[in-house]
C-alpha positions, 0 to 999 in steps of 0.5 A: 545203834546209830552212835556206832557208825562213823556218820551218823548222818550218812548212816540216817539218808542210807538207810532210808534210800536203802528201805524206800530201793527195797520197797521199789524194787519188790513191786517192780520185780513181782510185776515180772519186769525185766531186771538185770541179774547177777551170776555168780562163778560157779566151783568146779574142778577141771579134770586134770584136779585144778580148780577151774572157777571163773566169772564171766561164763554166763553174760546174762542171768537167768530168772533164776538168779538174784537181781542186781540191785546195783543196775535197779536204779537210775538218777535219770530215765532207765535204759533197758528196764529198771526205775528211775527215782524220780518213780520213788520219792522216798529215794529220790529224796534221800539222794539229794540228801546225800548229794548235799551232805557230800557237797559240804563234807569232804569225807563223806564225798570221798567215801561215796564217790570216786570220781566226783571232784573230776567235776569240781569246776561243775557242780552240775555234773558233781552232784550228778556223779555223786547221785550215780554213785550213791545209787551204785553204792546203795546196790552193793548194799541190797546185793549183800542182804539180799544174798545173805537175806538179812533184812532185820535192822540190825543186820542192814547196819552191820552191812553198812558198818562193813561198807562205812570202814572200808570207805572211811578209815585211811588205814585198813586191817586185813590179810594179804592173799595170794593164790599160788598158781599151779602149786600142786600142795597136797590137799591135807595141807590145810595151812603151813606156817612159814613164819609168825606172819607168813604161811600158806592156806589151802583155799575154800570153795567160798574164797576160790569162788570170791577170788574168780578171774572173769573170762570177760575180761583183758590181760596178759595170762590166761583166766583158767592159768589163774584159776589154778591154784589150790593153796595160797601164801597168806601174809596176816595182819597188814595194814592197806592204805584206803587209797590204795583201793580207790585206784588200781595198785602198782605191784612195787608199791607193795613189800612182797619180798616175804611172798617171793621168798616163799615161792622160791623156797617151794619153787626150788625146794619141789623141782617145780619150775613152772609156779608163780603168781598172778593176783594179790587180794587182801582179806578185810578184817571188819570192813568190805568195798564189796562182796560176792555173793554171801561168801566172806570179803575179798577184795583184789587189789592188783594183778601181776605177772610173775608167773610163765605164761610159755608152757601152754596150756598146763592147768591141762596137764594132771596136779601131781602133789608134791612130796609130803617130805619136801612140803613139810620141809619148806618152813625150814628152807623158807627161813634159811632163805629169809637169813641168806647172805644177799648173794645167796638172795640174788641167786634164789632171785635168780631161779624164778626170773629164769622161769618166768622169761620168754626168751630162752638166751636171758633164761640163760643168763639169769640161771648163770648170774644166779650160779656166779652168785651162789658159787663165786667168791671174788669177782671175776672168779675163775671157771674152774674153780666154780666147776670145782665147787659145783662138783664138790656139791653135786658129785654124789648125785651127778659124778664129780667129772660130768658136773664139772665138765657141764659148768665149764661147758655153760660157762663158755657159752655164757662168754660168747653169748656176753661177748658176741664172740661166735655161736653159742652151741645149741645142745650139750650131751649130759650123762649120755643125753643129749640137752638143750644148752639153755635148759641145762643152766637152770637145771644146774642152778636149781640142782645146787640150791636144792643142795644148798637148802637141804644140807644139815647146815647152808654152805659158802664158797669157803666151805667147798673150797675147804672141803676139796682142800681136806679131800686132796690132803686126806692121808686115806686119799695118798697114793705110794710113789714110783719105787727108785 
């Protein structure tokens, strides 16, 4: 079966490190030494009914656990237990056969090492690093058929061939998953299909525990914040440049604009303002750079920001599925989003940037902006006329004279908060209760588009103006003049 890997060569010196590591290791760990073990995330669900699996709760294993073939082997003396090579000549050697072939193959020395041409001025270090890494590699291996106990021949080099495409092959299939973070779907959603590539997937117990957030580990939002997403929004059949996977991805490098239009579909669609999402994995088809445990391949290929983080601690707070109605709607308002107008994009852009601010004046803003840009005709349109329009949407569930009131009420604190002219007010009275001013406008915004994206068909500024004209020349809505 050799003839099927894409190196030969590496494929012969793997395969006899990997039985030489396995053979060591066996005698070492029947010898109850000490050896590092692996933990795996364990599936559980918090009792507000948000998944709660994260990595990183146990630091050390247990006897219990699988070791971590990985930590087995060293190039030099081992620290803290282990073996070092130079104990296993069989894989000492084979090592070295790897260093040479990596030396004269470029391909194959990009394949095993990330690092190595950092020493490119020494050799030394270079064959060290390859070594070293080799060995990582070789663990990755181990753990995989280890976790899946397949020790047949056939079975190791399918585990090989996975690895090989994912370090050789410059361009990679798979899918584009993201985790839809406190998207509280319904649980007999299992998938919704918003487009011939698009649609959102409820995720397993084996893609929930692959996709982990460590607590042991730095970053802006919080693991059990990530950890709360029950469904994800799938983009199928993409191709990832390897490159991509070497090193860590910047988000713009990425097309999301699919996936964001999704989640302001379901965003304003739901009502649900406090939605995002926080990792970016992609589902390999064929290939790995690694796994967990025995559960399919899925590999993270960067991490965001785009989801509020000023709600505390709201994966706390009990899942509520959305409204079958609604959900079952949302290919529908993902499509009519997808062929909006660009102004139309702007304003449902709008309604997650919102969100997604900290500071309550540019929430403010943006939510503005993004009713400027659904409501305005020309530029520097005038106050009344938006407040017009508004009314003429939402009058039927908010009474035509209040909305009114409200638009012309933001608007003139959007003035003084552009111009610096006074103090903006801090609350306004809607419908007899007292609100916050900047909690208002994205209300309005989002109360407009839900309008706008339920309506039989999606309506411009024309339509409103259109449909107040018909109004004010309806013949019913006359009424007699004084009598002479």
């Amino acid at each position: 079966m050799s003839d099927d890997v894409i190196s030969p060569s590496l494929w012969r010196v793997t395969n006899k490190a990997f039985w030489a590591a396995k053979s060591a290791g066996d005698a070492y760990l029947t010898a109850g030494k000490y050896a590092a073990r692996l933990t795996k995330p364990e599936w559980k669900i918090n009792s507000s009914d948000w998944p709660a699996c994260v990595g990183g709760s146990r630091l050390l294993g247990t006897a219990s656990d699988p070791p971590d073939w990985r930590e087995m082997f060293s190039v030099g003396t081992p620290v803290g237990g282990g073996v070092s090579i130079t104990e296993v000549p069989d894989l000492e050697s084979a090592c070295s056969d790897v260093v040479e072939l990596a030396m004269s193959d470029p391909a194959i020395e990009r394949a095993v090492s990330l690092a190595s041409l950092a020493y490119k001025d020494n050799p030394e270090e270079r064959r060290h690093q390859i070594a070293f890494e080799f060995l990582r590699t070789l663990g990755t291996l181990l753990n995989r058929a280890d976790a899946l106990d397949s020790w047949g021949d056939d079975e190791v080099q399918t585990i090989y061939r996975e690895w090989e495409k994912g370090a050789f092959l410059p361009e990679l299939p798979g899918d584009l998953v993201i985790p839809i973070v406190l998207g509280a779907l319904p649980d007999d959603v299992s998938v919704l299909r918003m487009s011939k590539n698009i649609r959102i997937e409820r995720m397993d117990a084996a893609t929930q525990v692959a996709r982990a957030p460590r607590l042991d580990t730095t970053g802006a939002i919080n693991p059990f914040l990530r950890a709360a997403a029950t469904h994800a929004i799938v983009v199928a059949d993409v191709s990832i440049n390897s490159e991509r996977l070497r090193w860590t991805t910047p988000r713009d490098e990425l097309d999301l604009t699919a996936v964001d239009t999704a989640l302001e579909a379901l965003s304003i669609l739901t009502g649900d303002p406090d939605i995002g999402y926080a990792d970016i994995f992609v589902r390999p088809h064929g290939w790995s750079k690694g796994w967990v445990g025995d559960h399919p391949a899925l590999i993270r290929l960067t991490d965001v920001e785009k989801v509020p983080r000023n709600r505390g601690a709201n994966w706390n707070e009990q899942r509520t599925p959305y409204d079958a109605e609604r959900v079952a709607y949302l290919p529908t308002a993902f499509q009519r989003l997808q062929d909006a107008a660009p102004k139309v994009r702007l304003a449902s852009r709008r309604v997650v940037r919102a969100a997604l601010r900290d500071d309550a004046e540019d929430a403010f803003l943006d939510a503005m902006i993004g009713v400027e840009a659904l409501l305005g005709r020309e530029r520097n349109e005038i106050t009344y006329r938006l407040a017009l329009r508004a009314a003429t949407v939402l009058a039927r569930e908010w009474g035509a004279g209040e909305v009114s009131a409200l638009v012309t009420f933001l608007y003139g604190q959007r003035s003084a908060i552009v111009h610096g002219a006074g103090k903006v007010k801090e609350s306004v009275s809607f419908h007899g209760t007292e609100y916050a001013t900047h909690v208002l406008a994205p209300w309005l915004l989002r109360e407009l588009f839900q309008n706008w994206l339920t309506a039989p068909e999606p309506w411009t500024p024309a339509d409103l103006d259109n449909k107040l004209l018909s109004r004010l020349t309806d013949p019913s809505n006359r009424q007699d003049g004084p009598e002479g």
